[in-house]
PAMARKOL-311586 format. One record per atom (N, C-alpha, C): atom name; x, y, z; residue number from 1. Coordinates in steps of 0.001 Angstrom, whole numbers, plus 524288, in hexadecimal, padded with zeros to 5 digits. Each point is the difference from the previous one (the first is absolute). Layout:
BEGIN
> lovo:u:v:w:sedo
> CA:X:Y:Z:NUM
...
This chain:
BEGIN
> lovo:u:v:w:sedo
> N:CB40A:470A2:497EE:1
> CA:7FB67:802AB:7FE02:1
> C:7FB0E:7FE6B:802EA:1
> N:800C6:7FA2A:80233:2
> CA:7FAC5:800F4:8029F:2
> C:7FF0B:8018C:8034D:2
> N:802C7:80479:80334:3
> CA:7FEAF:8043A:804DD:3
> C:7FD79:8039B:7FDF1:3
> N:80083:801A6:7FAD8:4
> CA:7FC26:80404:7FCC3:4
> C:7FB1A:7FF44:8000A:4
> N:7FD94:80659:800FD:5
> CA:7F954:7FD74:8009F:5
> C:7FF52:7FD28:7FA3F:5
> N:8023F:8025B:7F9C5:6
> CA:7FE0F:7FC4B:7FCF4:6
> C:80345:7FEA7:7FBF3:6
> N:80270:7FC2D:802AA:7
> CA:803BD:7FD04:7FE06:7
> C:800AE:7FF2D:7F988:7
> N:7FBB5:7FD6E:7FEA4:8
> CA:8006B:7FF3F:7FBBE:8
> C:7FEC9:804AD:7FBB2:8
> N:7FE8D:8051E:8011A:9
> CA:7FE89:80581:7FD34:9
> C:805DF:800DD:80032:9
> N:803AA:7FF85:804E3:10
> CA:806C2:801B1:7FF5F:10
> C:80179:7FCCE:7FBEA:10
> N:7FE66:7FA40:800AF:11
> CA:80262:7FB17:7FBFD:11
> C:7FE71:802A1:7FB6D:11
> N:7FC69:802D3:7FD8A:12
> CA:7FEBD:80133:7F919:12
> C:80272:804E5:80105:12
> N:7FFC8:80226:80296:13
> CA:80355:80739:80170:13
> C:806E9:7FE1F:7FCA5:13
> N:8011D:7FC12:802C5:14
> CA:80554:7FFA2:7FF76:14
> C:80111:7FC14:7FA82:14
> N:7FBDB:7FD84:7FDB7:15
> CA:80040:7FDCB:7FBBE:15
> C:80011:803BC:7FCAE:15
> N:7FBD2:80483:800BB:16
> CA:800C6:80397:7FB68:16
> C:80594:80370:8000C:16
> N:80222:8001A:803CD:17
> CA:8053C:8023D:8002C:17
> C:8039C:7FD4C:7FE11:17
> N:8002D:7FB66:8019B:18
> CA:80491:7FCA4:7FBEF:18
> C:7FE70:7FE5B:7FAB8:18
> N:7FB31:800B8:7FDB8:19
> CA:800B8:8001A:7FB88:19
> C:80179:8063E:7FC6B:19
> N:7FF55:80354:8022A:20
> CA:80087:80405:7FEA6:20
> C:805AB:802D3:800C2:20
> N:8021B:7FC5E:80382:21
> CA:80653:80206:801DC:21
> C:80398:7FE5F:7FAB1:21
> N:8059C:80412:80141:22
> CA:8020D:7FEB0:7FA8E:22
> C:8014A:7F8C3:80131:22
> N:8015F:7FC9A:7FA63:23
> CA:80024:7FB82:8014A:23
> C:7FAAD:7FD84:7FF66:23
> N:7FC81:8013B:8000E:24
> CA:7FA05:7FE88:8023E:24
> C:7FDF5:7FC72:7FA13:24
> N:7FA93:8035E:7FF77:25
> CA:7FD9A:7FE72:7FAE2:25
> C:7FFDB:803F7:7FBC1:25
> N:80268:7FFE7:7FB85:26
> CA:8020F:803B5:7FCAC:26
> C:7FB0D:80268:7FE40:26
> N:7F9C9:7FDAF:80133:27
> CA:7FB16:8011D:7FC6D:27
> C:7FE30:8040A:803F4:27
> N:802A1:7FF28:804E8:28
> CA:7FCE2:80243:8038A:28
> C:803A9:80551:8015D:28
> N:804F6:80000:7FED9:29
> CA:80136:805FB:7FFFA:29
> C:7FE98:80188:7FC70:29
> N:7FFB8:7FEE0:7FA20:30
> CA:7FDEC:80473:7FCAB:30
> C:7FB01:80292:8018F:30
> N:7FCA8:7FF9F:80421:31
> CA:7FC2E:8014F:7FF79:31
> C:7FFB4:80490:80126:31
> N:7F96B:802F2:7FDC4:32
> CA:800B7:805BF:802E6:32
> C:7F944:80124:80256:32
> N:7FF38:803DE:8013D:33
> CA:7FB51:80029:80280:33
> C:7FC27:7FEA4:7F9D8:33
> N:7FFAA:80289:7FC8A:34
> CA:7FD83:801BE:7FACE:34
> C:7FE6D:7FA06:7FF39:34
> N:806B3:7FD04:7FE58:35
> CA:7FF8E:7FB96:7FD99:35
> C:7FCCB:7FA47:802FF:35
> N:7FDC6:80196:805DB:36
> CA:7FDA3:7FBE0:80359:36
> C:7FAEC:8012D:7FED5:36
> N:7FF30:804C7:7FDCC:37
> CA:7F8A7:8014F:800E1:37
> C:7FE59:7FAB5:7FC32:37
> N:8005B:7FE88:7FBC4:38
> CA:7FDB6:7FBF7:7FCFD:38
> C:7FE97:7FB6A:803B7:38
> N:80458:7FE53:804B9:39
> CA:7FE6E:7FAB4:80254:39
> C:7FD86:801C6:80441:39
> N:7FD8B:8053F:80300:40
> CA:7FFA3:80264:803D8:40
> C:7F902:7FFB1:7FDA7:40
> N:7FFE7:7FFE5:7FCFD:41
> CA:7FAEF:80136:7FCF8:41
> C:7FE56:7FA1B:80101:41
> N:80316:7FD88:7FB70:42
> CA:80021:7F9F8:8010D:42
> C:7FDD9:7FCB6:804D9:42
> N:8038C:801AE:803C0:43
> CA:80058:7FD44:80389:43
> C:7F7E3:800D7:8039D:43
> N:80095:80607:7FFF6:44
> CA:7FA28:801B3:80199:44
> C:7FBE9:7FCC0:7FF51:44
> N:7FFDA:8006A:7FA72:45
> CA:7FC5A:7FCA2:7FBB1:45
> C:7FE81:7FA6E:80419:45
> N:80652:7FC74:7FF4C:46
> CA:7FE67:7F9E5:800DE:46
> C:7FCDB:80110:806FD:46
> N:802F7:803C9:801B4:47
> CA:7FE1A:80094:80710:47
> C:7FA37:7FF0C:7FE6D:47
> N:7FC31:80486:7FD9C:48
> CA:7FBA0:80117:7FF5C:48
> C:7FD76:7FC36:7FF1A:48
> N:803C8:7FD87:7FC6D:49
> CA:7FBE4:7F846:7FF5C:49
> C:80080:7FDBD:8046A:49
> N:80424:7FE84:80264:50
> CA:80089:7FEC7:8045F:50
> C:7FC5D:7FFAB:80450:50
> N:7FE45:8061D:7FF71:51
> CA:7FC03:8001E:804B7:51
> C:7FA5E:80166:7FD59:51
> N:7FE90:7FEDD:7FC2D:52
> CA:7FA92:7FF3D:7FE13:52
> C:7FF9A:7F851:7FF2D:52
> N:802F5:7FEF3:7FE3D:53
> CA:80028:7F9CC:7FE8B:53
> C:803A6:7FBEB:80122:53
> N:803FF:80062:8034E:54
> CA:8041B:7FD5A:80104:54
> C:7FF44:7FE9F:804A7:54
> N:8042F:7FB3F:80106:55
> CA:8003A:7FDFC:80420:55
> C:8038A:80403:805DB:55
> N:8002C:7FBB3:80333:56
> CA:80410:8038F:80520:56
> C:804B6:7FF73:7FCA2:56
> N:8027E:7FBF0:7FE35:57
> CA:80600:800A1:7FECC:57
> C:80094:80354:7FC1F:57
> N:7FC04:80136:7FD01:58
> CA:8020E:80238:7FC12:58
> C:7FE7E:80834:8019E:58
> N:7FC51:800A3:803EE:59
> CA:8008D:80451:80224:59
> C:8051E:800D0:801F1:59
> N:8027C:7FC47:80303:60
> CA:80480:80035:80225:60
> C:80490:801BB:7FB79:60
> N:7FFAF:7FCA2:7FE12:61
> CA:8038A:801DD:7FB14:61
> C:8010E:803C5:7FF2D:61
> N:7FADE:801CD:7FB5B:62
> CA:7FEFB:8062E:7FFB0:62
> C:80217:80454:80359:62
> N:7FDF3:7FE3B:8031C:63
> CA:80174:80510:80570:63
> C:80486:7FF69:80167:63
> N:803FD:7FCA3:7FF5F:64
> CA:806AA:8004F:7FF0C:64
> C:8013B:8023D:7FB40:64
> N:7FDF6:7FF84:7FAFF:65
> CA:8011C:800F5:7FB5D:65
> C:7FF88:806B4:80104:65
> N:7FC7B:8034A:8019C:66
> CA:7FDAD:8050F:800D6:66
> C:804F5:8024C:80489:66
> N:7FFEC:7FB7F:80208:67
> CA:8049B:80316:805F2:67
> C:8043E:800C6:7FDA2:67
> N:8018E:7FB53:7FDE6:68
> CA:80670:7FF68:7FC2D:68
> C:8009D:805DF:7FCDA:68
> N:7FA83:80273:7FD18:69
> CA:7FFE5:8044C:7FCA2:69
> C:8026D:804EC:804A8:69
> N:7FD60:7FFC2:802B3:70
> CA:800A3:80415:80594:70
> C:805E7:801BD:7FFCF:70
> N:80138:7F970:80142:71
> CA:8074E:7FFE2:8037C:71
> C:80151:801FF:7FBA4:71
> N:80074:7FEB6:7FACD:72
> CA:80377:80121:7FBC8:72
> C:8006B:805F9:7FFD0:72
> N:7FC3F:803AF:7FEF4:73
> CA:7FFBA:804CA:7FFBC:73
> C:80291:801BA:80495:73
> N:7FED4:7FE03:8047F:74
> CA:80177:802DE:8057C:74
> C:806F9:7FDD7:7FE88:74
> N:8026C:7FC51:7FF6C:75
> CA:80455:7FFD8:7FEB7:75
> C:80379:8031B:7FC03:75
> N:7FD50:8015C:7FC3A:76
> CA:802E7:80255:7FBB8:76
> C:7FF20:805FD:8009A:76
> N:7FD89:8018D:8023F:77
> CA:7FE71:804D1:80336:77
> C:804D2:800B9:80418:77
> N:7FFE5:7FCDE:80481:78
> CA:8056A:7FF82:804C4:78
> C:804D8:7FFB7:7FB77:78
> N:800B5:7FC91:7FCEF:79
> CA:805EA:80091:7FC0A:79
> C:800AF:8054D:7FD24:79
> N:7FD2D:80398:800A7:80
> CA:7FFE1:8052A:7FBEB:80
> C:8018B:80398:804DA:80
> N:7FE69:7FF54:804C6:81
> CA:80010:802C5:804E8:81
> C:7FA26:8034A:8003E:81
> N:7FC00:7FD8E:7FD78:82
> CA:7FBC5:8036A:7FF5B:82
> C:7FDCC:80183:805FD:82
> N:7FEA5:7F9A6:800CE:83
> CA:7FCDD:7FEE4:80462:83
> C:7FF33:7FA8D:80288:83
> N:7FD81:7FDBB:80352:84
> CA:80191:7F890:800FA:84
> C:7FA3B:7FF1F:801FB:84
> N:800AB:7FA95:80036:85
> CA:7FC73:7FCC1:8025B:85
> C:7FC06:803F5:8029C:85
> N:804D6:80176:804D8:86
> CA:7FDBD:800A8:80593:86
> C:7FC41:804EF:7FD4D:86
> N:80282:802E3:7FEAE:87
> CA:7FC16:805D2:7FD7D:87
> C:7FB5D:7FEBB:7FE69:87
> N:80162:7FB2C:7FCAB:88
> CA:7F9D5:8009F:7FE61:88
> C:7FBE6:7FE34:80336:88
> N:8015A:7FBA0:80421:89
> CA:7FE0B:7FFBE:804E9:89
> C:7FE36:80340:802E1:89
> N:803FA:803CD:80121:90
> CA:7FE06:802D7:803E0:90
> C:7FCF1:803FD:7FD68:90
> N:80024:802E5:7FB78:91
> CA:7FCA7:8016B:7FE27:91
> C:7FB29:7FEAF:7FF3B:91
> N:7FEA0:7F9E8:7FFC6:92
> CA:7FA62:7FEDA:8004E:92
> C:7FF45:7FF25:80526:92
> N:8029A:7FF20:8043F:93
> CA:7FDA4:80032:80575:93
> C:7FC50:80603:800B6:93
> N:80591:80334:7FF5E:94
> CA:7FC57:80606:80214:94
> C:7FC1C:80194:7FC35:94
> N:80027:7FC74:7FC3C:95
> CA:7F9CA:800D6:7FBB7:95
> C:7FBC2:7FFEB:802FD:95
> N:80062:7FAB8:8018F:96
> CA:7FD7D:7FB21:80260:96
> C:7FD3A:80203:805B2:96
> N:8036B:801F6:801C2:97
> CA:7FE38:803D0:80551:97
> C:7FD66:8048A:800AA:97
> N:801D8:802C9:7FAC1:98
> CA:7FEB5:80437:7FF27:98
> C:7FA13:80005:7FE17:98
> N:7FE19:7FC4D:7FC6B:99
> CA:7FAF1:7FF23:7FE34:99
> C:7FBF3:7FBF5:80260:99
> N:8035F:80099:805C8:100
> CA:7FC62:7FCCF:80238:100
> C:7FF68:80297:806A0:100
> N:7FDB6:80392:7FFF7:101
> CA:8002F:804BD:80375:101
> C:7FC20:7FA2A:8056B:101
> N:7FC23:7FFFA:7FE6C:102
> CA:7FC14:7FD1A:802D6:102
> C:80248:7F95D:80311:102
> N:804D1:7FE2A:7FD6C:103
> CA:803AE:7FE47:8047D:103
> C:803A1:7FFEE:8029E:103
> N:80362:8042A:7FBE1:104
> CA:80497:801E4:803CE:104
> C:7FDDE:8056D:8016D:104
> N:7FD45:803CF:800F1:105
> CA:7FDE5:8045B:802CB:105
> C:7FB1C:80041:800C9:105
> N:7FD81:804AB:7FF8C:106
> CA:7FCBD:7FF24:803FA:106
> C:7F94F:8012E:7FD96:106
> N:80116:8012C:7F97C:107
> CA:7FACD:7FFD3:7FBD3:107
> C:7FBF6:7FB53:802C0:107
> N:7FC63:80062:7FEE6:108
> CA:7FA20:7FC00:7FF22:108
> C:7FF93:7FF0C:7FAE4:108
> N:7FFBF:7F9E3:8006D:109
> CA:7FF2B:7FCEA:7FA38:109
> C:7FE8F:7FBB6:802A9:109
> N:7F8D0:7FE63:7FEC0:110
> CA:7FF18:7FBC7:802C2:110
> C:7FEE4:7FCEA:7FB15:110
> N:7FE6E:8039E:7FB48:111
> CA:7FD78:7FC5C:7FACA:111
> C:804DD:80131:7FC01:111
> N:80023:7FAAC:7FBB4:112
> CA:8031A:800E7:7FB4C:112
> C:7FF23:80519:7FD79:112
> N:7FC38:80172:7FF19:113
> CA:7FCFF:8056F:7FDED:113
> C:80341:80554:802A7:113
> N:80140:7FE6E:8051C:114
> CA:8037B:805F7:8030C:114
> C:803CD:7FF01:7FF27:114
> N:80216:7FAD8:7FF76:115
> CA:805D6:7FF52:7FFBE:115
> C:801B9:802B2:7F908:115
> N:7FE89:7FD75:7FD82:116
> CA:80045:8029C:7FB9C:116
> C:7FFE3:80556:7FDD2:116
> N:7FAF7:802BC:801F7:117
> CA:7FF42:80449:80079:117
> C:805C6:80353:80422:117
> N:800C0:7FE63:80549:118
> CA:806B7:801CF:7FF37:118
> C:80322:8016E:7FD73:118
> N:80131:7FAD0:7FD26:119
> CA:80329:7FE7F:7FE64:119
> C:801DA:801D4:7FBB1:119
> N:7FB43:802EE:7FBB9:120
> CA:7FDF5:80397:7FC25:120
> C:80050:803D3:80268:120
> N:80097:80303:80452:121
> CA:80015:8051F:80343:121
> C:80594:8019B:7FF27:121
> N:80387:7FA28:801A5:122
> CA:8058D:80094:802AE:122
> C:802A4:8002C:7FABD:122
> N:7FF05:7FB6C:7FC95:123
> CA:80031:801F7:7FA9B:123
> C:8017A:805FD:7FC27:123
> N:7FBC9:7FFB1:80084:124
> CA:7FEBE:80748:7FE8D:124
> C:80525:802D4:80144:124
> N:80144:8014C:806E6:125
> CA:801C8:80292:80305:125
> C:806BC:7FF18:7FC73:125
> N:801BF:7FB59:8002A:126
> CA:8033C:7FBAF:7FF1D:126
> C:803FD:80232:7FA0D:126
> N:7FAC2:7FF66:7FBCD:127
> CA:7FF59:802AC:7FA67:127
> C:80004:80474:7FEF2:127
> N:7FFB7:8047A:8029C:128
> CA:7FD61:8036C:7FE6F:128
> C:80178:80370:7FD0C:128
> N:80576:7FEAF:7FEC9:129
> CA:803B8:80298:7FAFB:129
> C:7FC92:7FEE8:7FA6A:129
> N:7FC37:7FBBD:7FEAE:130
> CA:7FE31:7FE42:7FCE1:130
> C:7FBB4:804D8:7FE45:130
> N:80041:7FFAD:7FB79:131
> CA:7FB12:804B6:7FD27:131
> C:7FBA2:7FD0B:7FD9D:131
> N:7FF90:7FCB9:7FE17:132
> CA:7FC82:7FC97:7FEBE:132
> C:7FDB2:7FAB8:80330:132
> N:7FAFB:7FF92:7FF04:133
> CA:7FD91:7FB7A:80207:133
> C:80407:7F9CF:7FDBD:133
> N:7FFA6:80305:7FBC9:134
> CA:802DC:7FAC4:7FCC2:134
> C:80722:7FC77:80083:134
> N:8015D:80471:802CF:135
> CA:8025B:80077:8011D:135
> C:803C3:7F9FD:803C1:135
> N:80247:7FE25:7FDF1:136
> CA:803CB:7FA4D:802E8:136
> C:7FBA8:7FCFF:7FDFC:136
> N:7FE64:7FE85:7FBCE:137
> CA:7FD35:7FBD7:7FE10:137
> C:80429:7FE29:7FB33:137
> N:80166:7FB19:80144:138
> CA:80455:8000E:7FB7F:138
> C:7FD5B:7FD4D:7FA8A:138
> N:7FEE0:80257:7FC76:139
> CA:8008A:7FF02:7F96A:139
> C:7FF77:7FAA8:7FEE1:139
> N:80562:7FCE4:8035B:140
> CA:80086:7FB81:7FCFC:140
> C:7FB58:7FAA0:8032D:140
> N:7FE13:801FE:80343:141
> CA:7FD21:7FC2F:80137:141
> C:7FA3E:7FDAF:7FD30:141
> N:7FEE9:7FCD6:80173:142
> CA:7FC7C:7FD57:7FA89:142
> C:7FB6C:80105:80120:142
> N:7FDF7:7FF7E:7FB69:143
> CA:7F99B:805F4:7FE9B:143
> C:7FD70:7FD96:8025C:143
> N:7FD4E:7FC33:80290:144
> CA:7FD19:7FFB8:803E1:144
> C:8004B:80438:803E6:144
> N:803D6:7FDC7:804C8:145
> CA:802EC:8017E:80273:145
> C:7FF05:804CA:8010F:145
> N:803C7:80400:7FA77:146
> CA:8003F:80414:7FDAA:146
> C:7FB84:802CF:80100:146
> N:7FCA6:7FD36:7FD4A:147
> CA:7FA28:80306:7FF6D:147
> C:7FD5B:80171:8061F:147
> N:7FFA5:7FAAB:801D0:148
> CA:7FF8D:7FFDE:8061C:148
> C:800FE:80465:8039B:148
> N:8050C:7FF1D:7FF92:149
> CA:80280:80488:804A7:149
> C:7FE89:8077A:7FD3F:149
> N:8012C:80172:7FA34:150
> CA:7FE85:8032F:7FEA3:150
> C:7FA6B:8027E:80028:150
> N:7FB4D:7FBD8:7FF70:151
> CA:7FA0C:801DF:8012F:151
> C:7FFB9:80070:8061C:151
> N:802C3:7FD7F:80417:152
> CA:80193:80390:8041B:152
> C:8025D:80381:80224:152
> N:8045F:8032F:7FD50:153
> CA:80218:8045B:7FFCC:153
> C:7FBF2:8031C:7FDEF:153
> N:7FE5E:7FF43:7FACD:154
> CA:7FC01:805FB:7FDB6:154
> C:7FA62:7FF43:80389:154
> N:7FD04:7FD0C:80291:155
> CA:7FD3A:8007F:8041B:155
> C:7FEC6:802D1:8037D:155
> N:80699:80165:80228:156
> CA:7FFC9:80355:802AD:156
> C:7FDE4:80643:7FF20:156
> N:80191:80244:7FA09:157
> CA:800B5:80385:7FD77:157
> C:7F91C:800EA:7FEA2:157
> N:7FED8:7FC4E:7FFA3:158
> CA:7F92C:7FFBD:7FD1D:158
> C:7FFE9:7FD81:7FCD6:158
> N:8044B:7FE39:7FC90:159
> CA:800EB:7FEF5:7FA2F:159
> C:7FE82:7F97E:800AB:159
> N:7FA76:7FD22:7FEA8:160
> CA:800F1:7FAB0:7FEE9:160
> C:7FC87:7FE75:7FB08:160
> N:800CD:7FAB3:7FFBB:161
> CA:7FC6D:7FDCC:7FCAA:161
> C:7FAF3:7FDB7:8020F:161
> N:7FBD8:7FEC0:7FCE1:162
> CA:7FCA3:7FD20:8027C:162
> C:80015:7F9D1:7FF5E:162
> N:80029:8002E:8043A:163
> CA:7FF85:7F86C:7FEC4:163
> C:7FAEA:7FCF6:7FEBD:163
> N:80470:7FBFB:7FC2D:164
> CA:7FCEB:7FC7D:7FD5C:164
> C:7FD89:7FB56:8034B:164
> N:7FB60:7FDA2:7FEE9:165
> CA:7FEC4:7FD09:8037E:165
> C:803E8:7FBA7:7FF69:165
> N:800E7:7FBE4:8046D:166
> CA:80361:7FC8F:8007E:166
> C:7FBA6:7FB64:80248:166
> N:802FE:7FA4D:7FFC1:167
> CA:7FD1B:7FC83:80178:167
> C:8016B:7FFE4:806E7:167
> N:7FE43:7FAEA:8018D:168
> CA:7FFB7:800C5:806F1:168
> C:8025D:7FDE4:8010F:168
> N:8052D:7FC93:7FA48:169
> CA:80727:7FE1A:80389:169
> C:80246:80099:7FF1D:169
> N:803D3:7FF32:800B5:170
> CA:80719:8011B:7FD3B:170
> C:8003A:7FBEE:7FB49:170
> N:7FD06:7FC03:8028C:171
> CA:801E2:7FAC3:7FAEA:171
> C:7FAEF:80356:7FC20:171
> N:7FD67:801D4:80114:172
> CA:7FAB3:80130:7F9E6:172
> C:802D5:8050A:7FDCF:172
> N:80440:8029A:80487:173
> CA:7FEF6:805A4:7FBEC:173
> C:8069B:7FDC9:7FC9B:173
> N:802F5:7FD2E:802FE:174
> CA:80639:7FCF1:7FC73:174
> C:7FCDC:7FF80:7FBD3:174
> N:7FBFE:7FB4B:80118:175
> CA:7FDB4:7FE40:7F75E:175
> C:7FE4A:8043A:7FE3B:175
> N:7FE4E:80318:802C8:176
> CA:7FC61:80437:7FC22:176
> C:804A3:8049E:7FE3E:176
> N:80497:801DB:80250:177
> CA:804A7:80136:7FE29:177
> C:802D3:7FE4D:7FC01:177
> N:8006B:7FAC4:800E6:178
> CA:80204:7FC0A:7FB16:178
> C:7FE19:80091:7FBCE:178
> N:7FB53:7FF82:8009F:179
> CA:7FC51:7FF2B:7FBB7:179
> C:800F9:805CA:7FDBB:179
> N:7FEF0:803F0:800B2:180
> CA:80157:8064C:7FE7D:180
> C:805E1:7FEF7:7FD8F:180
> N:801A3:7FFE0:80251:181
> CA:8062F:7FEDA:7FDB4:181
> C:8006F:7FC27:7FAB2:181
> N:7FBF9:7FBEC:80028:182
> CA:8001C:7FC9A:7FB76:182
> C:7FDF3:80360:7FB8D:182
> N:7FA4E:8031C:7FFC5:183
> CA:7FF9D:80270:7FBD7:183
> C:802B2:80355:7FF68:183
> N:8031F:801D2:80307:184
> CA:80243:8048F:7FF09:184
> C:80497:7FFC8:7FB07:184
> N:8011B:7F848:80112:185
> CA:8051F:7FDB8:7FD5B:185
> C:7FDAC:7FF82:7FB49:185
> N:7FB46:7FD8F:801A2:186
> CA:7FCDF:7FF43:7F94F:186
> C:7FF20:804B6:7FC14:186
> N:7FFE6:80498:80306:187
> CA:7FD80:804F7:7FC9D:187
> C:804B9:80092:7FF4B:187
> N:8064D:7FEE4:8009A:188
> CA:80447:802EB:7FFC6:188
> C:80120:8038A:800D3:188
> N:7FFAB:80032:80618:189
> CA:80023:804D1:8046A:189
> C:80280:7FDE0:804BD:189
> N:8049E:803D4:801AB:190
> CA:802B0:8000C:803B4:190
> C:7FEFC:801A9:804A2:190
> N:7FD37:7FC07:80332:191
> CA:7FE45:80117:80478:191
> C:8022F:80340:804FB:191
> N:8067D:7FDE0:8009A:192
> CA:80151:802A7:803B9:192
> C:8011C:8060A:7FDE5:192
> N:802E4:80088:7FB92:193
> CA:801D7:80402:7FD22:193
> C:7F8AF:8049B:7FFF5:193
> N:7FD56:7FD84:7FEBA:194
> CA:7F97A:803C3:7FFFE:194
> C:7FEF1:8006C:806E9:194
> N:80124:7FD5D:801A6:195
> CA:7FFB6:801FE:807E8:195
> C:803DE:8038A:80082:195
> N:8039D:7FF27:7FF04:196
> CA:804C9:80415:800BF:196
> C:7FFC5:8067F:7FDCB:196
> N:7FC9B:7FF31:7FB5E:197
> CA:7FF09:80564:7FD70:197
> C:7FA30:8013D:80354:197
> N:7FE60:7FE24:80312:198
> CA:7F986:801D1:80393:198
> C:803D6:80255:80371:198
> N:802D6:7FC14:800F9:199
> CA:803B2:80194:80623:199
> C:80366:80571:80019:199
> N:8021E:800B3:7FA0F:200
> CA:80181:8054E:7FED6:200
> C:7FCA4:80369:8009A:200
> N:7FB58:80107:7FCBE:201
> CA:7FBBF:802AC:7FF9C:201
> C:7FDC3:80148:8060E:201
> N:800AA:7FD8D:80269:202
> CA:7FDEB:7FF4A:806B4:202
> C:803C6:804A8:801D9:202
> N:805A6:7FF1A:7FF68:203
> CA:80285:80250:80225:203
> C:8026A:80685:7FDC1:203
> N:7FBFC:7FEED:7FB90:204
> CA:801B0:806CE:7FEB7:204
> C:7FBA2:802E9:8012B:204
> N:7F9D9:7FD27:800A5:205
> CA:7FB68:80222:8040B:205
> C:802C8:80255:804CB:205
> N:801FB:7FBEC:8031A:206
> CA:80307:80242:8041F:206
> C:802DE:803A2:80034:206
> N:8041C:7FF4A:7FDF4:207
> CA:802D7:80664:7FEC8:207
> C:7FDAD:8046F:7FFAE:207
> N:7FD47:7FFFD:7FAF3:208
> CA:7FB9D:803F7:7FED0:208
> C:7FCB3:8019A:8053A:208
> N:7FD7C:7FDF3:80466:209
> CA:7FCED:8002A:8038D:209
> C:804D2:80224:804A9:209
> N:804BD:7FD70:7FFEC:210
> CA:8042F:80395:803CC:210
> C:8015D:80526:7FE6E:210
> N:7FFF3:80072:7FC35:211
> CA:8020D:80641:7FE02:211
> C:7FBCA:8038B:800EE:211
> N:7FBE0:7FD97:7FF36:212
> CA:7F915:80386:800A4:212
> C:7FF53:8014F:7FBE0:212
């Protein structure tokens, strides 16, 4: 194995195969795509600490824990005859190439601002089966987040809110979030659950504004 450019990615390649081979680990054949999302979620989560507050080893970790999620799916996927590894590889190469016109061809992108703007071009082109703005924003992600990416979808449309003033850091506007969230606990009000119903309300403006 060590003639392989990466030896040790074959070494966990082939660990996840022998545990998954018949004979293997009995926890690890029952599995199915459905039944991994809980530790797939999981696993995200600890990454995210990882790289806001953690050390190198424990980034390291993480980022095995997240890869391990990868192989598993890409394995139980190859055992069904769906699809393998390599697919999903090579599928993100010609992503990768494809949305990046300005180094593998022959586009101008000298600022982050053009690259993006592309990239949102190639996008589009990419999508375009899609009828809505809203459209590939998935539900389950958390109402921050949620809210985030959605007041940039209806943006486009015209549809926004006005913003509230904010303080001049991340650490003043975290307490001043918290703190919202605390009365919110005190008045006996469900903070994320009351963002989530704005976030609805947001998104049937939108609709309403696509149909005309």
């Amino acid at each position: 194995m060590t003639d392989a450019p990466h030896p040790r990615m074959d070494e966990l390649i082939a660990t996840m195969e022998r545990l998954r081979a018949p004979g293997g680990c009995a926890w690890d054949r029952e599995q199915t795509h459905a039944s991994l999302v809980q530790y797939l979620v999981e696993e995200s989560a600890e990454l995210v600490e990882a790289i806001e507050s953690g050390t190198r080893d424990d980034l390291v970790e993480e980022l095995g824990d997240v890869l391990y999620q990868v192989l598993f799916h890409a394995d139980l996927a190859a055992e069904a005859g769906e699809f393998t590894l390599e697919d999903v590889a090579a599928h993100m190469t010609q992503k990768m190439i494809g949305r990046h016109p300005h180094v593998f061809g022959d586009v101008v992108a000298d600022t982050s601002d053009q690259v993006v703007a592309n990239w949102e071009a190639i996008k589009a082109v990419e999508k375009s089966h899609r009828t809505s703005v809203l459209d590939g924003i998935p539900d389950g992600m958390p109402s921050l987040a949620l809210a985030d990416k959605t007041l940039g979808r209806a943006a486009k449309l015209g549809v926004t809110r006005d913003p509230a003033a904010v303080p001049a850091t991340e650490e003043e506007l975290g307490a001043e979030l918290l703190a919202l969230v605390s009365g919110a606990k005190a008045a006996g009000l469900d903070a994320d659950r009351a963002l989530r119903g704005a976030i609805r309300q947001l998104r049937t403006e939108v609709v309403t504004a696509e149909l005309g």
